[in-house]
C-alpha positions as CSV (number, residue, x, y, z in Angstrom):
1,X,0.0,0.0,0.0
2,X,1.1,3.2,-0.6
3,X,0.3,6.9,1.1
4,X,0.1,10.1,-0.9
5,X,-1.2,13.5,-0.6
6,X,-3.9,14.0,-3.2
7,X,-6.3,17.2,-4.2
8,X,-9.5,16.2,-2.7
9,X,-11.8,16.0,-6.1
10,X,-9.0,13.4,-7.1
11,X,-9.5,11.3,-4.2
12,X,-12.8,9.5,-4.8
13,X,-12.5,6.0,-4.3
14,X,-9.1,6.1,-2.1
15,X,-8.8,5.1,1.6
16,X,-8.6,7.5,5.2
17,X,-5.7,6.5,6.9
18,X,-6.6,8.2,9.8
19,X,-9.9,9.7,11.0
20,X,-11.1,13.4,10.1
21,X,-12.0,15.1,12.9
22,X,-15.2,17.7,13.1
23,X,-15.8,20.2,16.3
24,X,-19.4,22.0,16.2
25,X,-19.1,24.3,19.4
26,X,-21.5,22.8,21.7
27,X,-23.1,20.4,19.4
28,X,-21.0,17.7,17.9
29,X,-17.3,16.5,18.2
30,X,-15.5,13.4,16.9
31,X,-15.2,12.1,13.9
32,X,-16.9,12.7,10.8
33,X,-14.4,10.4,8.7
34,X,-13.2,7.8,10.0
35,X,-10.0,5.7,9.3
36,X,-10.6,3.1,6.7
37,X,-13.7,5.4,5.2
38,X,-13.7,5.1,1.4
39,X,-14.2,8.2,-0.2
40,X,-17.2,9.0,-2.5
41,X,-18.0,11.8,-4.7
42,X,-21.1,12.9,-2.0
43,X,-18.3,13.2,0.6
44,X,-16.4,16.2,-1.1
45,X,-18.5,19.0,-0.8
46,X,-18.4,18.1,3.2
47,X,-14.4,17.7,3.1
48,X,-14.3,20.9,1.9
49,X,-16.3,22.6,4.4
50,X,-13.6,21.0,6.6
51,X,-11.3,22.4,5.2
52,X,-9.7,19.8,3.6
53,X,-8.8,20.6,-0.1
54,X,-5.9,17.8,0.0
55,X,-6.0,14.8,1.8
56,X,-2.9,12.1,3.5
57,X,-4.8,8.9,1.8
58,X,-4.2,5.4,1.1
59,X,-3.5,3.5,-2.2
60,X,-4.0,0.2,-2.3
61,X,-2.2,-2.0,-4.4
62,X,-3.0,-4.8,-7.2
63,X,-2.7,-7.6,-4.4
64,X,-4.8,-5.6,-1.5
65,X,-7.7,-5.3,0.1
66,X,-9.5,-2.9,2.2
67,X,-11.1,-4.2,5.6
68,X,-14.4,-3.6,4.7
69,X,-14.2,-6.1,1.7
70,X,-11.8,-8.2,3.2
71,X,-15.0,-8.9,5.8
72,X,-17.9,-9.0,2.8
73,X,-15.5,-11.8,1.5
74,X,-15.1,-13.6,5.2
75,X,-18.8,-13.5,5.5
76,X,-19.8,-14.9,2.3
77,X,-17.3,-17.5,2.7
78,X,-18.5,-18.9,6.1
79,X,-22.5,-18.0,6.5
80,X,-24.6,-21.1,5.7
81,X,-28.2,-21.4,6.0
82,X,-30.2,-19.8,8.7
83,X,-27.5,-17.3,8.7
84,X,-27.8,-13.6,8.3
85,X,-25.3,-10.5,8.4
86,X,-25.0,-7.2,8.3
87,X,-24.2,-5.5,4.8
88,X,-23.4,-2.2,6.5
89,X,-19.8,-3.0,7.5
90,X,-17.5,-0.7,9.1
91,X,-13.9,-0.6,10.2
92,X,-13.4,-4.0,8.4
93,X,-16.6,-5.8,11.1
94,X,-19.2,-7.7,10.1
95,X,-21.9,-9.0,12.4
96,X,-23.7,-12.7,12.1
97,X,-27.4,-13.3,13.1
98,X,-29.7,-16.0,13.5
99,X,-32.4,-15.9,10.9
100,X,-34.5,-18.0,12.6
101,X,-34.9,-19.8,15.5
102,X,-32.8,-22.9,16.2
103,X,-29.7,-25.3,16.7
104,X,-26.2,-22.7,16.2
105,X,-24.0,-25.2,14.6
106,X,-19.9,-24.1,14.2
107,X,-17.5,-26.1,12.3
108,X,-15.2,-25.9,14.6
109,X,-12.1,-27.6,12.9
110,X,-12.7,-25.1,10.2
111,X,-12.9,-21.7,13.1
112,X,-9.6,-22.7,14.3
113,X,-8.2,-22.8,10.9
114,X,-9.4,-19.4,9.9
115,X,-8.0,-17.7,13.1
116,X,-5.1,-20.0,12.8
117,X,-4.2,-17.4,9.7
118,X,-3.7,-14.1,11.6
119,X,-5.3,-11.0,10.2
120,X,-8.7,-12.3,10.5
121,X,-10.9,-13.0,13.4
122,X,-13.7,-15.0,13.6
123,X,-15.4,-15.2,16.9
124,X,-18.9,-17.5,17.6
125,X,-20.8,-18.5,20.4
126,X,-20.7,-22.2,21.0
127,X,-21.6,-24.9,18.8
128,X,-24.9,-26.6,19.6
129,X,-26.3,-23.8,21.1
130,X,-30.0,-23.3,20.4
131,X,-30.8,-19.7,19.4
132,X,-33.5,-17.3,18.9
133,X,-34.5,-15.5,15.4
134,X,-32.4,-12.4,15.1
135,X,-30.1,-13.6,18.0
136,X,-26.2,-12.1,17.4
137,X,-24.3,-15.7,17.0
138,X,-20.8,-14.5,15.8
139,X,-18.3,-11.4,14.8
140,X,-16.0,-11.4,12.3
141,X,-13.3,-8.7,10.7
142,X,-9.8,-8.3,9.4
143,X,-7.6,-6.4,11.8
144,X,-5.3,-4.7,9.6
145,X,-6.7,-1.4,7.4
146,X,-5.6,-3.8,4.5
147,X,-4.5,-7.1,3.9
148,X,-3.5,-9.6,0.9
149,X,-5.6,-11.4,-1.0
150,X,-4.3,-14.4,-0.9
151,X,-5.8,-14.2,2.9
152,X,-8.8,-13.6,2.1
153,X,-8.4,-16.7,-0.9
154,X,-7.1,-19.0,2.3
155,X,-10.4,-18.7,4.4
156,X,-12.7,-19.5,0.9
157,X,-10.1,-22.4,0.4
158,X,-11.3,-23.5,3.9
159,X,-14.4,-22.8,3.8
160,X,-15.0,-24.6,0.6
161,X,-14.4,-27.7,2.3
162,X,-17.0,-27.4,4.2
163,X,-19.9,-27.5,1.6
164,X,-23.0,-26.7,4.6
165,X,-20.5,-23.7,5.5
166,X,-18.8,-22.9,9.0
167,X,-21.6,-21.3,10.2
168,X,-25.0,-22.3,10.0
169,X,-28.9,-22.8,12.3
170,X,-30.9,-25.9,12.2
171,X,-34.7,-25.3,12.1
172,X,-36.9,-27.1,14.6
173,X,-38.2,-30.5,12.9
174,X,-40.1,-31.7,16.2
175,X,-42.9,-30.3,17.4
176,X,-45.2,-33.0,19.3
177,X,-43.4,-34.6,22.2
178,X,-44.8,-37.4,24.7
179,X,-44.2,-38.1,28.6
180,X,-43.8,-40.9,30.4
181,X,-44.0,-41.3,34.0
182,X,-43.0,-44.4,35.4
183,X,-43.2,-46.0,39.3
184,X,-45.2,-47.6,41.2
185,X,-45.1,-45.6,44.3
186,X,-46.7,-42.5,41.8
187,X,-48.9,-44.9,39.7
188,X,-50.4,-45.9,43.1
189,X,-50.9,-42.6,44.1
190,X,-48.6,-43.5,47.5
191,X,-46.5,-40.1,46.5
192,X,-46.7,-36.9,44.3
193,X,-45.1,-36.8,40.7
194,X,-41.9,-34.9,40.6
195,X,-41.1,-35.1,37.0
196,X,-43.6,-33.7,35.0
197,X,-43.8,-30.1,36.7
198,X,-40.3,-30.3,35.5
199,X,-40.0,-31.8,32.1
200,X,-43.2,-29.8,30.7
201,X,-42.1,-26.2,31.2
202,X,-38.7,-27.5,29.6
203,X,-40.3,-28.7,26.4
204,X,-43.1,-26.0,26.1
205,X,-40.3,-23.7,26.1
206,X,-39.5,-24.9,22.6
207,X,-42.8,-24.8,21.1
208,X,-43.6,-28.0,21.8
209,X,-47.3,-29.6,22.3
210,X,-47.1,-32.1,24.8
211,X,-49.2,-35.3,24.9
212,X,-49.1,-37.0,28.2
213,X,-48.4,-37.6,30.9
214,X,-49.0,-41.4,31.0
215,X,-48.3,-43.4,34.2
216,X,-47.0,-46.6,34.5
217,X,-46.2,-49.0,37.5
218,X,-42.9,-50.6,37.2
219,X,-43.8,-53.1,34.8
220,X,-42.0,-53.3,31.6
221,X,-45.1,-54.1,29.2
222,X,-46.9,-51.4,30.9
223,X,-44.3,-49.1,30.3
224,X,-43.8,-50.3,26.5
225,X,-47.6,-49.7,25.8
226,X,-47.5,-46.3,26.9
227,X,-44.4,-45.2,24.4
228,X,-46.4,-47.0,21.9
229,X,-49.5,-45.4,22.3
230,X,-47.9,-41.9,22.4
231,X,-46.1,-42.8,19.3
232,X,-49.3,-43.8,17.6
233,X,-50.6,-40.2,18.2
234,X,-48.0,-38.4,16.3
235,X,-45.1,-38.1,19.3
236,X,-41.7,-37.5,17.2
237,X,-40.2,-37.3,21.2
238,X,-41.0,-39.3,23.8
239,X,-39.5,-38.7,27.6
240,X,-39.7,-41.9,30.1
241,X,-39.1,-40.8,33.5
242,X,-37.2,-43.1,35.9
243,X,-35.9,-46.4,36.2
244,X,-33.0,-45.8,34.7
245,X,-30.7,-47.1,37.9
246,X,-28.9,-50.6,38.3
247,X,-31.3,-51.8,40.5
248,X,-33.0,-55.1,38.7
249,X,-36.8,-53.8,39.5
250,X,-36.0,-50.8,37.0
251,X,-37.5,-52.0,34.5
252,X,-38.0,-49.1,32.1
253,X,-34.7,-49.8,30.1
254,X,-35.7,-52.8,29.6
255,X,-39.2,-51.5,27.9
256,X,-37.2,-49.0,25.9
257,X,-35.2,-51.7,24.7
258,X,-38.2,-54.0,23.3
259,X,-38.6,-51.0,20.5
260,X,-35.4,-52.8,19.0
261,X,-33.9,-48.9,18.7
262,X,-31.5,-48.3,16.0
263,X,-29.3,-46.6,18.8
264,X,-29.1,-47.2,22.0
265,X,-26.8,-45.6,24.4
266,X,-27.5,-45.7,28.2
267,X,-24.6,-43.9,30.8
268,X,-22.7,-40.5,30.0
269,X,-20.0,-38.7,30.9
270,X,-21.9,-35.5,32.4
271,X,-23.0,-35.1,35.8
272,X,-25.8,-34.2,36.8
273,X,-27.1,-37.4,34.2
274,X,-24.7,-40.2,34.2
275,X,-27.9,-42.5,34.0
276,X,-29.4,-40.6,30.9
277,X,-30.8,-43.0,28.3
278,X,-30.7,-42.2,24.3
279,X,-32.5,-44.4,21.8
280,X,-33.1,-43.6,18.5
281,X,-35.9,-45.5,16.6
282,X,-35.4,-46.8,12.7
283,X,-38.6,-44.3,11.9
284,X,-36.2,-41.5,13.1
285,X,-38.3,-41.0,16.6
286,X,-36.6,-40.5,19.6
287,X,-37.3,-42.0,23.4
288,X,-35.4,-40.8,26.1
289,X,-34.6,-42.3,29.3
290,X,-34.9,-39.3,31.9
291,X,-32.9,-40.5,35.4
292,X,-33.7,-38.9,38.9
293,X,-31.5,-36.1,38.6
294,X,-33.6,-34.1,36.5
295,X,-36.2,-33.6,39.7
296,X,-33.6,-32.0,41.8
297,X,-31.5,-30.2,39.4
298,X,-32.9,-27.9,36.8
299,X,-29.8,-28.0,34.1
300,X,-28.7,-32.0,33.1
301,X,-27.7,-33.8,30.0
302,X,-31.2,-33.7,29.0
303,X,-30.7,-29.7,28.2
304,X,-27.5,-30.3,26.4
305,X,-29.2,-32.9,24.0
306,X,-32.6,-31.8,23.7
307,X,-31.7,-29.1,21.4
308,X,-29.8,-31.6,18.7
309,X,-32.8,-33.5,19.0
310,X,-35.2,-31.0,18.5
311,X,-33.0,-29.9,15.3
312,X,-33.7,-33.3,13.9
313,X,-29.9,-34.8,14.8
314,X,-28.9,-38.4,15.6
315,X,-26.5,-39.1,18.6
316,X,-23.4,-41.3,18.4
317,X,-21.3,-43.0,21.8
318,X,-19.0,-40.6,20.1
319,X,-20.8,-37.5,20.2
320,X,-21.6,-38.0,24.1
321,X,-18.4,-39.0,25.0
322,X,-17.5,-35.7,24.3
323,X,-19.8,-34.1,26.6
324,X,-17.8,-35.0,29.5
325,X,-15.0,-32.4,29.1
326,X,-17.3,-29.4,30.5
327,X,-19.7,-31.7,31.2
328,X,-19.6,-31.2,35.1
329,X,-22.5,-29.2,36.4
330,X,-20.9,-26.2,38.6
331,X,-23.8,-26.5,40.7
332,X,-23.9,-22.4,41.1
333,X,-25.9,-20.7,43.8
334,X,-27.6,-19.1,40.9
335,X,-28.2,-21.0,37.4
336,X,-27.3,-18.9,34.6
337,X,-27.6,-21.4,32.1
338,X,-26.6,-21.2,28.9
339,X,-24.5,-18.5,30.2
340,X,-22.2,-20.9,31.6
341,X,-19.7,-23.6,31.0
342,X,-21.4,-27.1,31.3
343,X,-21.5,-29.0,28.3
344,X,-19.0,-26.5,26.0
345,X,-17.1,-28.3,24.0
346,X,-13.6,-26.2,23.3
């Protein structure tokens, strides 16, 4: 890049490399221009009642970039669908919002490669985070005034990899969910249900309609019939509370398991819900086993799944083995959940 002092009708189309300062007594006083503004021919007549018939400005050369379109380039490169940003950029930033409601989903591999580059930044929330529509998800810019192009080539390079794109929000694809209550000691009416004053609020909050709750002894048929008759009404999502122990009159694994699940995963890494059950069913419906933790504590594993789920995803052994770095409640005097560590994955 180079710097030269230019007449100020010549200078359309070159770069500030430093801001322009405007006083108003009384009124107004800061910049008017700032560094890395662009001049345009509608800016002239105002540089000039500024005083400012030359101007100190900035040339770029063949293989440059300003910021501004170094971060139009970063953006088209890594927003996928669901994705929105901001065309008004400024000082080289760009903003990214969710367009809709839904499941935030970073290729993270791809993120550490981009920042891995120096001269651009790319900063998200975390993957797997469910979001609201217009919901600011992740900033981006190039630091320098200018940089090369062959940056700016790199992070497209990358990003073509990825063919969904780095950043991107999964829509909602469940919207009925069933619950299952199971024990005897509540089926008999000898004690109070626990679970569903808890587990109802925590689906509604998505948007979901909720069928249930059915009751059940501890009886594994009993059990079975009720996930099949909630299925049978349309339940993409069914929740089975309790029995989910090692003790040999839990029966409701066993019930779970006489769906012949495609997946079935039972024990995780995260506390609170080392006894959480996953099984996902060949017609792509989903049962959870819910274990007693989720009466006493408000945040489990359930909340770091439920979202996937919801966005229509299929768990692996793999993908909740990973849950158990972060996946240790801090057990705060105050839950701030999401706004806190459990269950992000670095």
């Amino acid at each position: 890049m180079k710097y030269k002092i230019v007449p100020v009708d010549e200078a359309v189309g070159m770069v500030l490399p430093h801001d322009i300062t405007e006083i108003v007594p009384e009124k107004f006083k800061g910049a008017r221009f700032k560094k890395g503004h662009i001049i345009r021919e509608e800016d002239i007549p105002k540089l000039k009642d500024l005083g400012k018939n030359h101007l100190y400005l900035l040339e770029l050369e063949e293989d440059e970039l300003h910021e501004d379109e170094a971060a139009i380039r970063l953006a088209k490169a890594v927003a996928g669908e669901g994705i929105i940003w901001s065309k008004e950029i400024r000082e080289g930033k760009v903003n990214f919002k969710a367009e809709r409601e839904g499941l935030l989903k970073v290729e993270t591999e791809a993120l550490l490669r981009i920042n891995l580059l120096g001269e651009i930044s790319l900063s998200t929330k975390h993957t797997n985070l469910w979001v609201k529509k217009g919901e600011l998800i992740a900033g981006g810019r190039a630091i320098p005034l200018v940089v090369k192009k062959t940056l700016l080539e790199e992070v497209e390079r990358i990003c073509a990899e990825y063919p969904e794109k780095v950043l991107r929000v999964l829509p909602k694809r469940i919207n009925k969910a069933g619950l299952v209550i199971t024990g005897s000691e509540v089926f008999y009416g000898r004690i109070e249900d626990a679970f569903a004053p808890r587990m109802i609020p925590k689906l509604e909050a998505f948007g979901l309609s909720v069928e249930g709750p059915l009751f059940a002894p501890d009886d594994e048929d009993f059990i079975y019939q009720n996930i099949l008759n909630l299925l049978n009404r349309g339940c993409d999502l069914i929740l089975v509370t309790g029995g989910m122990s090692v003790d040999p009159n839990d029966v409701t694994k066993s019930a779970i398991q006489k769906l012949n699940p495609e997946i079935y995963l039972h024990g995780t890494p995260v506390l609170p819900g080392n006894m959480f059950l996953y099984a996902s069913l060949k017609d792509g419906k989903t049962v959870l086993g819910i274990p007693a933790c989720a009466m006493y504590f408000k945040i489990t594993i359930l909340d770091l799944v439920l979202p996937r789920i919801l966005a229509g995803e299929k768990l692996s052994r793999l993908d909740i083995a990973k849950l158990g770095h972060g996946g240790y409640c801090y057990n705060c005097p105050e839950c701030r959940y999401p706004i806190c560590p459990f269950g992000k994955i670095c």
